[in-house]
Wavefront OBJ file of the C-alpha trace (Angstrom):
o trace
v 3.237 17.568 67.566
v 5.561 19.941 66.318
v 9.392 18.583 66.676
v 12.083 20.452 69.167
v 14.302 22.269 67.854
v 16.945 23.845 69.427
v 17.714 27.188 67.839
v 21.276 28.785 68.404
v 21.201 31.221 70.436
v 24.126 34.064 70.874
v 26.374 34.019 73.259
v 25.696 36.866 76.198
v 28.979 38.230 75.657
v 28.545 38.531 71.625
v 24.992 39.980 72.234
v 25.737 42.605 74.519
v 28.535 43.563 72.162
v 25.971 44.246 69.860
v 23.606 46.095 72.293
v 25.759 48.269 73.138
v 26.371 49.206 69.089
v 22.789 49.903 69.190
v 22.303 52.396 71.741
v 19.270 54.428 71.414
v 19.884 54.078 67.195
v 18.080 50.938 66.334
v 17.131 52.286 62.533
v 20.794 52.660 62.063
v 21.841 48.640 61.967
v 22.061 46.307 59.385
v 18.981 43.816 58.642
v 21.595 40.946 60.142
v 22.258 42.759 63.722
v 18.496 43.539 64.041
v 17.646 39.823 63.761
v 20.241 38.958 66.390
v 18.139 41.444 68.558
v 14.719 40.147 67.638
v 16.491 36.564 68.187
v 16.898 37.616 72.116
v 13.871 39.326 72.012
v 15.031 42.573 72.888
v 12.017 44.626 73.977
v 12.825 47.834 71.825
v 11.841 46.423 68.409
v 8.037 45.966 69.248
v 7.369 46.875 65.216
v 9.735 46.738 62.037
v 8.221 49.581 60.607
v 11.591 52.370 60.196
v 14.139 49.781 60.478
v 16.818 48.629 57.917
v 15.919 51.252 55.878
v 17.235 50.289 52.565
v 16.279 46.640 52.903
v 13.610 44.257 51.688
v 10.974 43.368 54.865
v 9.033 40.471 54.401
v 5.804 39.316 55.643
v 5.664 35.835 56.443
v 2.903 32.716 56.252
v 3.331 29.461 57.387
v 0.568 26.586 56.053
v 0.597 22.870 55.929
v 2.428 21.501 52.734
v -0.934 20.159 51.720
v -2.012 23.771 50.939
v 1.136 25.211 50.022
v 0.373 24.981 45.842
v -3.273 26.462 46.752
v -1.496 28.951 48.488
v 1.465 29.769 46.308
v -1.229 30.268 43.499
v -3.174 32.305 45.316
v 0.294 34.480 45.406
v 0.764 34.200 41.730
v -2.589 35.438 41.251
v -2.705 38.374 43.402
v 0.872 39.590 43.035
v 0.234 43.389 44.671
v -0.845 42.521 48.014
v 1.274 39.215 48.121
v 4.657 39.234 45.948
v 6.239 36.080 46.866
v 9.774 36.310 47.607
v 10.511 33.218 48.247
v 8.988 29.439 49.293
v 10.504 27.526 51.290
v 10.896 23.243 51.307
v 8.628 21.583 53.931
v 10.350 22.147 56.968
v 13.024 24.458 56.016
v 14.186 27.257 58.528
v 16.220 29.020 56.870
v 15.935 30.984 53.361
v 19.366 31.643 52.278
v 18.223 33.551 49.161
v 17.314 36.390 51.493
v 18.654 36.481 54.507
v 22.487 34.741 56.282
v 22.189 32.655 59.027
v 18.444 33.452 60.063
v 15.694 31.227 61.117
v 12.099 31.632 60.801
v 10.925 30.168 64.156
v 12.812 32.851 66.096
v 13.862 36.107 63.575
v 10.331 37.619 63.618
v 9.198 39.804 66.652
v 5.821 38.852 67.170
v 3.944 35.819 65.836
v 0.133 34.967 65.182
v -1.213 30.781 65.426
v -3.864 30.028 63.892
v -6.352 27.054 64.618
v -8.785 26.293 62.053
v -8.562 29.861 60.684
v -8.668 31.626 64.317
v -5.981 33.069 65.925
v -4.937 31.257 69.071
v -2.786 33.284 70.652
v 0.438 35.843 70.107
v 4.176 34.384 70.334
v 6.937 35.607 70.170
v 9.081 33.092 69.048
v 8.217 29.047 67.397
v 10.206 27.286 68.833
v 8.604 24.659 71.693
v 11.341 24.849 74.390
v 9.411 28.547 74.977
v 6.540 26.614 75.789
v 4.631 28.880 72.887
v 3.147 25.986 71.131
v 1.088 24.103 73.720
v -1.747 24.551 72.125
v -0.765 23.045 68.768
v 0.362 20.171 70.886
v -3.620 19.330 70.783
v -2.853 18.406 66.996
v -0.611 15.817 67.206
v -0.903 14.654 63.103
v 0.872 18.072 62.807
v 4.309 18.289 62.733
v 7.406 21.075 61.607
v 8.505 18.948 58.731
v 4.893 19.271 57.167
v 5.022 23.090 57.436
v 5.868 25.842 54.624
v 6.665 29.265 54.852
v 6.267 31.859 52.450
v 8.047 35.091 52.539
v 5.921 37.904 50.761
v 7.030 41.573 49.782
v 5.955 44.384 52.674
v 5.513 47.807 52.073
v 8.218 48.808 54.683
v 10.638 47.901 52.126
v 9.992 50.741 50.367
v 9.912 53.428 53.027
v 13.318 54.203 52.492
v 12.803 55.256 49.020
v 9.996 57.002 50.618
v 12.344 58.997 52.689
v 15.461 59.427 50.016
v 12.371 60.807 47.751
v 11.706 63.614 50.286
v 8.423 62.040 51.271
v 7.487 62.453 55.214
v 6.460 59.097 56.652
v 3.823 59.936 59.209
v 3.682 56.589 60.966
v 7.423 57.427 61.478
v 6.777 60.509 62.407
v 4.026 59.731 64.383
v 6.293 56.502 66.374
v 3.115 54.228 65.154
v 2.773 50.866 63.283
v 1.067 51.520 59.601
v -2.382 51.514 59.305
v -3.914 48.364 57.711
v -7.584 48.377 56.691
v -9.997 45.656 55.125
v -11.478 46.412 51.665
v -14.714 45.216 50.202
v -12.190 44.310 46.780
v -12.599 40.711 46.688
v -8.953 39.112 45.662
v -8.782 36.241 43.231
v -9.263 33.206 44.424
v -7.226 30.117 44.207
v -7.582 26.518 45.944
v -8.670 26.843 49.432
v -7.899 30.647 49.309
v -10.293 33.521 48.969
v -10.247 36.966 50.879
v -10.982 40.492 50.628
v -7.570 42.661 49.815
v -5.863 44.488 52.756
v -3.781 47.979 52.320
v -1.969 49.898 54.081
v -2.436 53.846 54.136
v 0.181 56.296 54.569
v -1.001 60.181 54.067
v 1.001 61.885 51.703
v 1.202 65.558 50.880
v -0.394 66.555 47.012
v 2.977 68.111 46.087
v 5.037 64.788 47.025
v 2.018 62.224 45.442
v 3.906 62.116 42.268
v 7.369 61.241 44.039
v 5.661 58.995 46.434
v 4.390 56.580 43.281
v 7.847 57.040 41.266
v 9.851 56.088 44.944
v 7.173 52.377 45.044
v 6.514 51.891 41.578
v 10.115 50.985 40.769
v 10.108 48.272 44.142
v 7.188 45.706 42.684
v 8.605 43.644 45.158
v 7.335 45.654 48.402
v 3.980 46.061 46.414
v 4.996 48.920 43.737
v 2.741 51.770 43.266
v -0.135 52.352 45.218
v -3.707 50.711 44.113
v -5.639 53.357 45.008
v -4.788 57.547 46.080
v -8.027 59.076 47.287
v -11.342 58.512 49.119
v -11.029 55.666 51.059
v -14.985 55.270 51.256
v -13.790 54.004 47.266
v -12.655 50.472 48.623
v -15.199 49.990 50.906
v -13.451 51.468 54.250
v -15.922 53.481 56.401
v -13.315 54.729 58.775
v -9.901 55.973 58.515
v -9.558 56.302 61.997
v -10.040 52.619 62.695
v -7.623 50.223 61.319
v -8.302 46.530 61.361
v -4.708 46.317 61.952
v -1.720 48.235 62.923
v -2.287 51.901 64.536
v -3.942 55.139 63.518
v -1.947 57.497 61.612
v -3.095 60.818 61.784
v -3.485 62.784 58.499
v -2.186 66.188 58.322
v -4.343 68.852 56.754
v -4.228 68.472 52.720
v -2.610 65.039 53.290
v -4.058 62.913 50.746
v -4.653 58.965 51.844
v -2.913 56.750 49.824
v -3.385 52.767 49.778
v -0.775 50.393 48.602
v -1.588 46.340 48.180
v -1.112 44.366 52.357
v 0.265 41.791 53.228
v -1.734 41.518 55.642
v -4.275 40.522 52.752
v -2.721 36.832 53.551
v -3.757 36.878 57.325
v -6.988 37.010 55.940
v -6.539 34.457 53.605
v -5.805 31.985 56.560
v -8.909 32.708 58.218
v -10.867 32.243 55.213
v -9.452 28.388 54.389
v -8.925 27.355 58.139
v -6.001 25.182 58.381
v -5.516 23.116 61.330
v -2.641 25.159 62.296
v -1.214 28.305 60.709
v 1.547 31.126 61.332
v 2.258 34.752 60.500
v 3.994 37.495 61.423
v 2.084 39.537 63.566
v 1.158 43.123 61.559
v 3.623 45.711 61.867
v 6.369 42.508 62.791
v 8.324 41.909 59.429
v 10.851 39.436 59.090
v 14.287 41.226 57.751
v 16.378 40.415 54.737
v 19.763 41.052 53.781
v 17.738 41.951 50.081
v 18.643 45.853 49.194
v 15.365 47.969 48.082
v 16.133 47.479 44.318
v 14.271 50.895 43.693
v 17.526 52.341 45.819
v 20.448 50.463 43.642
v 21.161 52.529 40.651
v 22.278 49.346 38.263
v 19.617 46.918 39.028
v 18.120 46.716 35.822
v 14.070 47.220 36.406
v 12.960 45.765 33.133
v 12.154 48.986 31.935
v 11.847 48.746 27.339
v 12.478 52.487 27.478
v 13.142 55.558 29.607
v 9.172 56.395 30.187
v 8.090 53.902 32.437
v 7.857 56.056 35.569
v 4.294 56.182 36.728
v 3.010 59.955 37.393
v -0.356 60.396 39.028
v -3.040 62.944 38.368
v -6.271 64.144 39.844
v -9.639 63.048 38.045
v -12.252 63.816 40.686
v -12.755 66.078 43.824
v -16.027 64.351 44.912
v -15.170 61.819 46.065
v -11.652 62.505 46.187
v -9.893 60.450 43.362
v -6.347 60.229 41.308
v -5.185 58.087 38.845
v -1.871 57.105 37.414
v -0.436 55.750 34.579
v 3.612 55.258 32.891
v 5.152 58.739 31.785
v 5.267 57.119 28.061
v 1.767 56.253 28.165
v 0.921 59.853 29.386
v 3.765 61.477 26.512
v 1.518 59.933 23.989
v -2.097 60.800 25.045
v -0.399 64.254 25.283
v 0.689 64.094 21.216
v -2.836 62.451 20.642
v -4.039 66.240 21.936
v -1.353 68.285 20.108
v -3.212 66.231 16.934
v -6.757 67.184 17.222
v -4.888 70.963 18.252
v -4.669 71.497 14.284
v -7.288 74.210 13.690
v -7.550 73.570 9.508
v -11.124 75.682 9.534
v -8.667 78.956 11.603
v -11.538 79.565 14.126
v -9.335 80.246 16.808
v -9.638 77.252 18.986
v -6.244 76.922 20.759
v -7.250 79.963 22.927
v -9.780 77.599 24.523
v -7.610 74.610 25.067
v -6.975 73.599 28.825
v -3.786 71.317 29.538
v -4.279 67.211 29.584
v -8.104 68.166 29.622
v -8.004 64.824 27.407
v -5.404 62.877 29.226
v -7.857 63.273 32.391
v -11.156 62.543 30.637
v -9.159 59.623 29.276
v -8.267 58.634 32.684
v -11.726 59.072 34.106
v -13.442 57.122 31.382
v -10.730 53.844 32.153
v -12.668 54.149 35.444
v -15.829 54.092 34.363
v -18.544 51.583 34.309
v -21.349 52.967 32.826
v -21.076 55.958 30.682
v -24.065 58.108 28.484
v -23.006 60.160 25.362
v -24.692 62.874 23.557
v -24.524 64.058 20.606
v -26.541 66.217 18.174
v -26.426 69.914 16.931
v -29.034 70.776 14.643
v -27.450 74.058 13.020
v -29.022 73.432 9.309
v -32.506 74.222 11.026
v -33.842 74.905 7.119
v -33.191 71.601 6.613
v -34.694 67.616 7.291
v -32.807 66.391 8.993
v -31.048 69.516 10.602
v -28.321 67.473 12.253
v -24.538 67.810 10.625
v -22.057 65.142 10.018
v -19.924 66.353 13.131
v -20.768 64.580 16.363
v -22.266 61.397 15.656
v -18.594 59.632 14.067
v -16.767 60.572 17.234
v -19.319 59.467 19.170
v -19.824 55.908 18.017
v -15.797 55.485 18.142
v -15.959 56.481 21.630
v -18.719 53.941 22.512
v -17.528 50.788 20.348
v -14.367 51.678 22.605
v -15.679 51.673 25.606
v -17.709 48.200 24.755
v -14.620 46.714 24.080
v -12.922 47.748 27.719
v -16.554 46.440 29.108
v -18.282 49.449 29.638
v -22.060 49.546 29.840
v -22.585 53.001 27.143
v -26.133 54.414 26.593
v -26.412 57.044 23.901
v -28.819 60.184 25.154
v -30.778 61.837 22.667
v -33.196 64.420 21.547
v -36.640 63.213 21.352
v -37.177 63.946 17.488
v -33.892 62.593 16.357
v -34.740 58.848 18.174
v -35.500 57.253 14.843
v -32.383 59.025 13.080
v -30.035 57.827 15.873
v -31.646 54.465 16.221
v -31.401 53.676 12.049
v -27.370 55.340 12.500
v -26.395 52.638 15.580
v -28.040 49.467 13.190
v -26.238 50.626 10.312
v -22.942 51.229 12.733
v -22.906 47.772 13.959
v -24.259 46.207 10.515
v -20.821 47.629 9.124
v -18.400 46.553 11.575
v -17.962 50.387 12.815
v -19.394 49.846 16.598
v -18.824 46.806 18.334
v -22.408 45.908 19.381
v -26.033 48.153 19.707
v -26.409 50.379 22.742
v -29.640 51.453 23.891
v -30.653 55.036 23.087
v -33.271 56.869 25.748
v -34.409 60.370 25.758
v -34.424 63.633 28.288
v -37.179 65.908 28.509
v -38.025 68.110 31.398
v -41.363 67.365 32.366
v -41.375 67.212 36.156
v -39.136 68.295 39.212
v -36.440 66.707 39.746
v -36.115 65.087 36.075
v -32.945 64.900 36.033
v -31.931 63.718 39.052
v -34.575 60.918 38.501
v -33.215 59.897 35.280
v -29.241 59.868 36.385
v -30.457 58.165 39.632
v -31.772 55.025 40.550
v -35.494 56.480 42.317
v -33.737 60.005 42.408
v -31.336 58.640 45.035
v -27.948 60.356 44.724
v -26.035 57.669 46.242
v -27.219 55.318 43.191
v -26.096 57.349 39.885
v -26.822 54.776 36.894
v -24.500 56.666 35.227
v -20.765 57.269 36.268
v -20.219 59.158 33.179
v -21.793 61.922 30.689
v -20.328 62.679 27.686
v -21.210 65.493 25.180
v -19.580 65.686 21.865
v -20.649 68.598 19.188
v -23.921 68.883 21.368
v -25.952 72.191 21.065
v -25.115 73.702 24.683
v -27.523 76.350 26.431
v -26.174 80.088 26.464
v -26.248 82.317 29.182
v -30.045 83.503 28.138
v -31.181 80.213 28.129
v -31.242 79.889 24.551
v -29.542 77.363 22.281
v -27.225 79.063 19.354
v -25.301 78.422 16.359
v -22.258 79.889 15.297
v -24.116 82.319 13.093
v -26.168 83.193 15.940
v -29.646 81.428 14.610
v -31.641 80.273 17.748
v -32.552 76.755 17.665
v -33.712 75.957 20.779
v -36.918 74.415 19.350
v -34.755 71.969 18.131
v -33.077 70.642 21.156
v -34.122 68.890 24.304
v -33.266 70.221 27.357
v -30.169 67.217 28.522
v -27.578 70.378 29.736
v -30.124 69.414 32.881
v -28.244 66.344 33.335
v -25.289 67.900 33.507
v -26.363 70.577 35.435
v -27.703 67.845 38.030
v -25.199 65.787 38.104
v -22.395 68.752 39.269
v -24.376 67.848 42.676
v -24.268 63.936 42.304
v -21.121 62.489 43.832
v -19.352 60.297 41.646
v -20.528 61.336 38.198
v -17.959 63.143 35.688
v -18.903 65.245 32.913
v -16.968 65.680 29.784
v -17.731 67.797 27.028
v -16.093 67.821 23.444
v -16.613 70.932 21.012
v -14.609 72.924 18.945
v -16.464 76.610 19.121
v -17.212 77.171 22.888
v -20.906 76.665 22.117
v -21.536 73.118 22.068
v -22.658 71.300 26.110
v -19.799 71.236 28.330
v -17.581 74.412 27.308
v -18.642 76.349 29.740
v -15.907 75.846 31.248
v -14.156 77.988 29.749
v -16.965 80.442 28.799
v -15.041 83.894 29.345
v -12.453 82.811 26.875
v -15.316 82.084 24.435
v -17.266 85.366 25.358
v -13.987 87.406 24.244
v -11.977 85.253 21.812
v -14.733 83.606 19.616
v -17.023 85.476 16.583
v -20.558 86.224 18.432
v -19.206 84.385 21.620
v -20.776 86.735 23.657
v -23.956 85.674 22.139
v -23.476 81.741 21.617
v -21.191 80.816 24.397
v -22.599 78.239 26.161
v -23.117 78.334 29.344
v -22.947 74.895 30.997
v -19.582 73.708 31.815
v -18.525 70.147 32.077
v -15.769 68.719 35.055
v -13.697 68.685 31.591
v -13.327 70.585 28.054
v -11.481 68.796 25.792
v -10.981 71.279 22.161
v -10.540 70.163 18.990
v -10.305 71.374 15.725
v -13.016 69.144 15.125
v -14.795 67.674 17.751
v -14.984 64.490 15.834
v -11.434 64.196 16.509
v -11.518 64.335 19.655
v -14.322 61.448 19.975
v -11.548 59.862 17.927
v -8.335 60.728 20.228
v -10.701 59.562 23.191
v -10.728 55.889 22.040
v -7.039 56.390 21.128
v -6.105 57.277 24.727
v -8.290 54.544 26.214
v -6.463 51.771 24.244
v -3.134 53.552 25.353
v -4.262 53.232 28.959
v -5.457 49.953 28.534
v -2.199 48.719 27.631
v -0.079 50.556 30.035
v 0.571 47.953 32.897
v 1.328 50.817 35.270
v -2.402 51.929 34.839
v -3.870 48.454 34.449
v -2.256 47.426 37.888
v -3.750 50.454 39.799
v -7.369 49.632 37.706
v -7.014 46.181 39.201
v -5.818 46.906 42.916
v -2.766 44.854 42.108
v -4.948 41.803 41.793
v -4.879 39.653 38.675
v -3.046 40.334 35.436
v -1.400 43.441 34.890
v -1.241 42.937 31.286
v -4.008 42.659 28.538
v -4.454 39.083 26.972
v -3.562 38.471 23.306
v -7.228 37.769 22.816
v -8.261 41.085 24.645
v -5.601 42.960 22.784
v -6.906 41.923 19.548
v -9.994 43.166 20.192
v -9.271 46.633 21.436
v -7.144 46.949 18.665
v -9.893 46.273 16.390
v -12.302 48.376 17.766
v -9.999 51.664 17.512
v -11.290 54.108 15.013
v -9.748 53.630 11.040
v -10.156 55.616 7.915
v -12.183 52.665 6.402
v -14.528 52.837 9.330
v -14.347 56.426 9.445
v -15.303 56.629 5.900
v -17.672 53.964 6.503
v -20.188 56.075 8.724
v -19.781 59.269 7.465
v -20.720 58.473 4.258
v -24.273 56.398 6.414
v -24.876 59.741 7.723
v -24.385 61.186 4.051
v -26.884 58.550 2.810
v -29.178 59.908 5.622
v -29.568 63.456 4.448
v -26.723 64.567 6.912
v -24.876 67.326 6.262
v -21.478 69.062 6.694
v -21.446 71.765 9.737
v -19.805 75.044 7.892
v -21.606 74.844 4.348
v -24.328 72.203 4.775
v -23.372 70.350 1.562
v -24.598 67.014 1.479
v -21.265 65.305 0.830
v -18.209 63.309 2.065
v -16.969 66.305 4.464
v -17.004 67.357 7.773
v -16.913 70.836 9.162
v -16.311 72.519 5.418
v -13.047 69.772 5.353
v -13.248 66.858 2.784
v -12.972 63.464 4.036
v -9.397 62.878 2.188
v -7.451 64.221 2.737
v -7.787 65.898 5.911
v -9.827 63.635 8.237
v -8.510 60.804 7.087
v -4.673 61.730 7.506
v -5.654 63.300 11.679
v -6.887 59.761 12.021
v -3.577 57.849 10.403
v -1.716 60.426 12.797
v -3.632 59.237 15.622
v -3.325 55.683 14.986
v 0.655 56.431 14.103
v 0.712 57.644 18.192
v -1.171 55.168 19.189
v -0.074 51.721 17.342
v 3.876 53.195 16.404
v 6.040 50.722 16.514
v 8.260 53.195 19.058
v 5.238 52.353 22.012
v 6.619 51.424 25.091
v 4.672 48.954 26.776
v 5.292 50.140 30.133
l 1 2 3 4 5 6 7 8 9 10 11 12 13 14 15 16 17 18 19 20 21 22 23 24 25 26 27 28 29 30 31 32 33 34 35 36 37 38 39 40 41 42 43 44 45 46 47 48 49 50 51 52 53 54 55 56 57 58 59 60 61 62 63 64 65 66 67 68 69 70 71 72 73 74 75 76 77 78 79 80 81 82 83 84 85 86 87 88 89 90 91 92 93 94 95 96 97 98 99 100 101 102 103 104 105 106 107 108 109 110 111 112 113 114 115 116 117 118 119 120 121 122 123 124 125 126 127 128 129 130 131 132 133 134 135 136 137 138 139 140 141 142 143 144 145 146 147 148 149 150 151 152 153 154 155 156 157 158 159 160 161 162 163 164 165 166 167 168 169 170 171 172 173 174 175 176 177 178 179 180 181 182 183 184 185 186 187 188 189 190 191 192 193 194 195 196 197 198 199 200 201 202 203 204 205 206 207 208 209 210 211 212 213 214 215 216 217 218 219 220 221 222 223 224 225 226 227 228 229 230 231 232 233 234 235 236 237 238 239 240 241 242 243 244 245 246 247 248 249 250 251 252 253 254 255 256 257 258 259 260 261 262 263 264 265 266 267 268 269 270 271 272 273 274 275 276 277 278 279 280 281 282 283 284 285 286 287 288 289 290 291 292 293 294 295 296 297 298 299 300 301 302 303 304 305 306 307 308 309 310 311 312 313 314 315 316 317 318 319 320 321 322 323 324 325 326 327 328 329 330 331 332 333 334 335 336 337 338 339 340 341 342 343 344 345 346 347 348 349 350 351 352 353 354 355 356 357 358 359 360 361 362 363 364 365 366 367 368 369 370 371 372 373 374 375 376 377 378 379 380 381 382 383 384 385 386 387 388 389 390 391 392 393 394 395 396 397 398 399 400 401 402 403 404 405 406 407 408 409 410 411 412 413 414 415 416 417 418 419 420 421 422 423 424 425 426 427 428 429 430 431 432 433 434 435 436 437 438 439 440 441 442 443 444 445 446 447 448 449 450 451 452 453 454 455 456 457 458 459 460 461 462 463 464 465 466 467 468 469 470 471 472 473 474 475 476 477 478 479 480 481 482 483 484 485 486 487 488 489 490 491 492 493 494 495 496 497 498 499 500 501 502 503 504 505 506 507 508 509 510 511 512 513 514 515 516 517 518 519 520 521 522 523 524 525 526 527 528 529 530 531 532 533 534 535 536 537 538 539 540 541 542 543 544 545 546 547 548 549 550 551 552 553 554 555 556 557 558 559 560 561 562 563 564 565 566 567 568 569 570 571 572 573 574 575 576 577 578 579 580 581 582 583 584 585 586 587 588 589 590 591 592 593 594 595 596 597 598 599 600 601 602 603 604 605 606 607 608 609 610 611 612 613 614 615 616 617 618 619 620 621 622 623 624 625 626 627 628 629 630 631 632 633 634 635 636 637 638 639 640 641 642 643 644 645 646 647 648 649 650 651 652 653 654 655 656 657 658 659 660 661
């Protein structure tokens, strides 16, 4: 059974020298007087959650040595909900990296044991002269010297920067422990260890989110930024107001829940590989170091490269409720990427339309995605076989061989009489190295109620979308008369099938976004900004169309912006501030050399640029503003003005100046 061990205990005299410091001011003492308390199990400090503000809190496991590699892996994989602090030797008490003269058996308020995976009972300290252990005295092959502890990051560590950043901490506020829920995100598994991830939530105000992920993101060691900022119904929790651990906090109105990576995520793990005998802290019960909140110490370097690695978060969806985040460089960049495809060579007025990190959102949205549809297609040279022009289809296969490469599932919607077109552009796309693989390509025609509904949803069911995504780029978009126009005006609705339906429908679908890509105001998706069309554009009262999309990105040609799309992916992609919130904190937060190879190679170039437009030439394609049948785009020659927009783009996106936070 486990061995006796005597802990020192204070003297009366020194310990009510130090009660009497206290008062009714607990959150005032150091990390070192607290334990003392805790030690003598004073019966103010029933949680940790508000004290030693300023200090690193630590959760705490304690597994048989025979399971403490499985386990410390497990860490190593998983490093949001479980950064390990430190490990001890088998039988160690003590951890003098963090903490002076503390011991683990008696420096925590409230314990959990664990038989086989199953909490036993609650104690409040380890050591047997309490007569806490007689249980574990069943096990007698079990003894102290074959136990290690682990001391993980906790998110109370950071609640001081919390507070210095101005951000109200309800469960403070509220005198409650934090809530802890559950998710249905599975961790990665290592050894004997395998469990769903556990946050916490704390509700935080829109107008401090941004402060709230700058205070974490710089404390990886208390979790860093939050995993996810949004609908909770996201990770799988039905429930806000019932935690599987801790208390309810109450969210005040336009509070906004936001989850960062448990620790609590390694109770679970216990329960899932059912040691023999086990220990934790109890949730909400931290162990406290002597470690200062590095986030709080102005010359602790943070391994920043350069001066943009603050993470700044941004809304992508209302329903459900959704946000995203990624580095300040990363964002700085996608930002130039849009200043780029700003240039209006053919002067039609299009930075009247443009809408503020329209692209850095729809780049954001699209990292989330999992299965997205494009469109693309404008038939303006209706005298002419084929009437398509060579704007449209480029962007769109450099958005999709993309998206391939970051794993997407892409299926490429299109009008019924351009099928064979489309289909003989993908083969010759992916013959030539241009997109990555072939995607299927389906059609859209109205024929019954509810089309469109049944064709974004699995048997019309809303709550199964088979699409996350819908992207239109230079697509014909229906005008307010329900006709289809191009910028001289012609009608050619006979020409186009009637897929604005899908985006119509899908404005009612939770959990599909819409993007749409033009550079007129009539092509699908600019709707949204319609009465700047109707006034600012030639004929736009005429042509405007009248369908908007959840986001209007403008180019000068929309090609471009297919283009600037892919750009901002990769730049996402390799922004480990955005990859750890993708990943919940689980896993690698960087992209493998193998992986990084790839997406590199599967960025638009001017040889693969070249490469299709000159297919589509070769297919009777022709330019948008003069429908010659040559290496142009829009009335612009291939070289040099496409060509140098996508060396500019590539310049933003591979510089040598990119900061790889």
């Amino acid at each position: 059974m486990l061995t006796a061990v005597k802990g020192a205990r204070l003297s009366l005299r020194f310990f009510r020298s130090v009660c009497n410091k206290v008062s009714d001011h607990l959150r005032w003492l150091s990390p070192a007087e607290l334990r003392l308390l805790i030690r003598n199990e004073d019966s103010r400090i029933t949680t940790t959650s508000g004290l030693a503000s300023g200090y690193q809190q630590a959760n705490v496991v304690i597994v048989p040595k025979h399971l403490a590699n499985d386990f410390e892996a497990f860490c190593r994989s998983n490093p949001g909900p479980l950064p390990l602090l430190y490990r001890s030797q088998a039988g160690e008490t003590s951890c003098p990296l963090l903490a002076k003269d503390a011991d683990i058996r008696t420096d925590v308020p409230q314990y959990r044991m664990y038989e086989d995976g199953v909490v036993a009972k609650s104690v409040s300290s380890l050591l047997d002269d309490s007569n806490s252990l007689s249980s574990a005295c069943q096990k007698p092959s079990v003894q102290w010297s074959d136990m290690v502890t682990f001391y993980l990051g906790c998110s109370f560590g950071f609640e001081g920067s919390l507070k210095n950043a101005g951000v109200v901490l309800r469960n403070v506020e509220q005198g409650r422990n934090v809530s802890m829920y559950k998710t249905d995100v599975p961790c990665v598994g290592a050894g004997a260890f395998t469990c769903p991830l556990v946050v916490s939530m704390r509700p935080v105000p829109p107008a401090m989110l941004d402060a709230a992920v700058q205070a974490t993101s710089r404390n990886p060691q208390a979790h860093g930024a939050p995993v996810h900022i949004g609908d909770a119904a996201s990770l799988g929790i039905r429930d806000l107001s019932r935690p599987d651990y801790g208390d309810q906090v109450a969210l005040q109105p336009g509070d906004v829940p936001v989850f960062w990576a448990c620790g609590v995520t390694a109770l679970e793990a216990i329960a899932s590989s059912k040691p023999p005998l086990a220990f934790s802290h109890s949730p909400g019960c931290m162990f406290l170091t002597d470690v200062r909140d590095s986030s709080l110490v102005p010359d602790v370097p943070r391994g920043d490269k350069c001066g943009d690695a603050a993470s700044v978060c941004f809304q992508i969806s209302q329903h459900p409720l959704f946000y995203s985040l990624a580095s300040q460089g990363a964002v700085a960049k996608i930002r130039r990427l849009d200043d780029i495809i700003g240039q209006d060579p053919g002067q039609r007025g299009i930075k009247a339309l443009f809408i503020e990190d329209e692209l850095l959102r729809s780049c954001m949205a699209l990292s989330h995605a999992s299965s997205v549809a494009i469109t693309t297609g404008f038939p303006t040279h209706y005298m002419h076989s084929p009437p398509d022009e060579t704007d449209g289809p480029p962007g769109a296969i450099a958005m999709a061989t993309m998206l391939l490469s970051l794993g997407k599932q892409v299926t490429m919607v299109t009008d019924k009489r351009a099928v064979q077109m489309n289909q003989a552009i993908v083969d010759a796309a992916v013959t030539t190295g241009v997109l990555k693989s072939t995607i299927p390509l389906v059609t859209f025609e109205a024929s019954v109620p509810n089309a469109a509904l049944e064709f974004l949803c699995h048997r019309g069911d809303p709550a199964k979308p088979r699409y996350d995504h819908l992207v239109a780029i230079e697509r014909t978009g229906r005008a307010e008369d329900g006709n289809y126009y191009n910028m001289r005006g012609i009608n050619i609705k006979h020409l186009v099938d009637p897929i604005d339906d899908l985006f119509l429908a899908a404005k009612n679908i939770p959990g599909i976004t819409t993007i749409g890509i033009g550079d007129g105001g009539n092509e699908l998706g600019m709707g949204k900004v319609k009465e700047k069309v109707k006034s600012l554009m030639p004929k736009g009262d005429l042509i405007a169309c009248d369908v908007p999309a959840d986001y209007a990105v403008t180019a000068g040609v929309s090609n471009w912006g297919g283009y600037a799309v892919a750009c901002g992916l990769y730049l996402l992609n390799t922004c480990p501030a955005h990859q750890q919130y993708r990943n919940k904190g689980l896993g690698a937060d960087q992209q493998s050399p193998k992986e990084l190879q790839d997406w590199t190679a599967n960025l638009p170039s001017v040889k693969k640029e070249e490469s299709i437009l000159s297919t589509l030439v070769r297919f009777g394609i022709r330019s948008g503003k003069t429908a010659h049948l040559a290496m142009e785009v829009d009335g612009l020659t291939f070289h040099p003005t496409h060509s140098d927009v996508i060396t500019s783009l590539l310049d933003v996106t591979l510089g040598s100046s990119q900061c790889e936070a």
